[in-house]
C-alpha positions as MATLAB code, in Angstrom:
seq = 'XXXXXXXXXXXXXXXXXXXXXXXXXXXXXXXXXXXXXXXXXXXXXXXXXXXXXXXXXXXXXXXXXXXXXXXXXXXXXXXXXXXXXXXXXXXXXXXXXXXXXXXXXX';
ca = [
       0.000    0.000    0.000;
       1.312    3.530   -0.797;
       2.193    5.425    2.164;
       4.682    8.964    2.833;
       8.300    8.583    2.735;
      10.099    9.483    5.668;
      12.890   12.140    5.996;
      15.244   13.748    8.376;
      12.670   15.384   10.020;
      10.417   13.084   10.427;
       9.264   11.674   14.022;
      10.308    8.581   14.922;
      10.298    7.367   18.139;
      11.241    3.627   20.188;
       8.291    1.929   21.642;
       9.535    3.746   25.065;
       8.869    7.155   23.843;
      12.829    8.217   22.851;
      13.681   10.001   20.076;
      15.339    7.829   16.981;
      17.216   10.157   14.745;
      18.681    9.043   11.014;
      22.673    8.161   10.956;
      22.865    8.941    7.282;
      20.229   10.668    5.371;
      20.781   11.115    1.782;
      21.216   14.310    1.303;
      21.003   14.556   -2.620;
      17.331   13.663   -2.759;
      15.345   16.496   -0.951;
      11.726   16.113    0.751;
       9.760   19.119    2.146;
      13.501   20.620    2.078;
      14.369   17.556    4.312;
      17.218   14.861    2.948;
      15.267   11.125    2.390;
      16.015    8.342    4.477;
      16.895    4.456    3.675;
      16.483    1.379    4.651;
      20.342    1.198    4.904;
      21.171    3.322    7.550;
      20.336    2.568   11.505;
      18.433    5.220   13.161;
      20.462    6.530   16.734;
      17.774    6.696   20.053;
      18.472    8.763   22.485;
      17.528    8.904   26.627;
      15.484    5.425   26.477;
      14.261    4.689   30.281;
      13.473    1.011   29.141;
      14.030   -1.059   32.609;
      13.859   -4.630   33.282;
      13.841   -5.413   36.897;
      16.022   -2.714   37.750;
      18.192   -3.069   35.213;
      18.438   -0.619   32.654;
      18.332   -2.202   29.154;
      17.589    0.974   27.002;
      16.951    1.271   23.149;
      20.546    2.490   21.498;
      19.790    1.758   17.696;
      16.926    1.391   15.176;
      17.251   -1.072   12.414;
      14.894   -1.118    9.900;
      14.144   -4.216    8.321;
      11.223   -3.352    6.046;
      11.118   -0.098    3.428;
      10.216    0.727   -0.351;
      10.167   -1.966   -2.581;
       9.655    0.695   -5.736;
      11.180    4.005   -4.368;
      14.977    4.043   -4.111;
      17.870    6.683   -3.189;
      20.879    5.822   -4.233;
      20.276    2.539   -4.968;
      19.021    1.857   -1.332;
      14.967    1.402   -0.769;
      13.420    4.408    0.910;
      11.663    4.228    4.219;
       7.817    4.760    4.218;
       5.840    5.513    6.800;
       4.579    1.614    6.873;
       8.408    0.926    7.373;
       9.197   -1.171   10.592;
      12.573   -1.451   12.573;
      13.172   -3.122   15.595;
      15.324   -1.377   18.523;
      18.859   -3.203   19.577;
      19.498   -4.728   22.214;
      15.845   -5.148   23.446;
      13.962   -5.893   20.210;
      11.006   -3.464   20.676;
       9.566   -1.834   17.507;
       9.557    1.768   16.639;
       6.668    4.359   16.187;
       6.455    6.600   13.240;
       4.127    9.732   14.289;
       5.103   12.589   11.704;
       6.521   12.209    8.419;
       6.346   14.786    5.136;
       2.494   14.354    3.603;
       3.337   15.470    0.021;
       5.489   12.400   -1.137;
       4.197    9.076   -1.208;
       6.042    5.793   -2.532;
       5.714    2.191   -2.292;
];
């Protein structure tokens, strides 16, 4: 299903509630003035209070393991607002809540 590609500034957060910003955004492909994102690159989360029985076992990375299978950047599929990742070392999923509107992909 076509959804709205994700870029820089688009909200992402772990299922905690942390912020998950891009590693390496293309920035030769442009959306709402905003470089694209891929499937290649990790997202980086930031201040995750996950805690297992007193043991802190926060979110640290985003991996995405599903994105465009039409829409590429540099050879690399393009997330999507459908896109999923799951958050190392815990395995938790991530939570897209804002992404561009004008640029949809599949």
């Amino acid at each position: 299903m076509p959804g709205p590609l994700l870029n820089a500034g688009s909200i992402i957060l772990c299922a905690h509630g942390a912020p998950a910003m891009p590693t390496a955004p293309v920035p030769r492909v442009l959306l709402s003035g905003q470089p694209v994102v891929t499937l290649a690159a990790p997202h980086t989360v930031t201040g995750c209070p996950f805690n297992v029985s007193g043991s802190p076992s926060p979110c640290i990375t985003a991996n995405w393991v599903v994105g465009a299978v039409r829409v590429f950047a540099m050879g690399t599929p393009v997330l999507l607002m459908d896109s999923q990742a799951i958050c190392a070392p815990n395995g938790t999923p991530v939570v897209i809540t804002f992404t561009q509107p004008r640029v949809i992909g599949m």
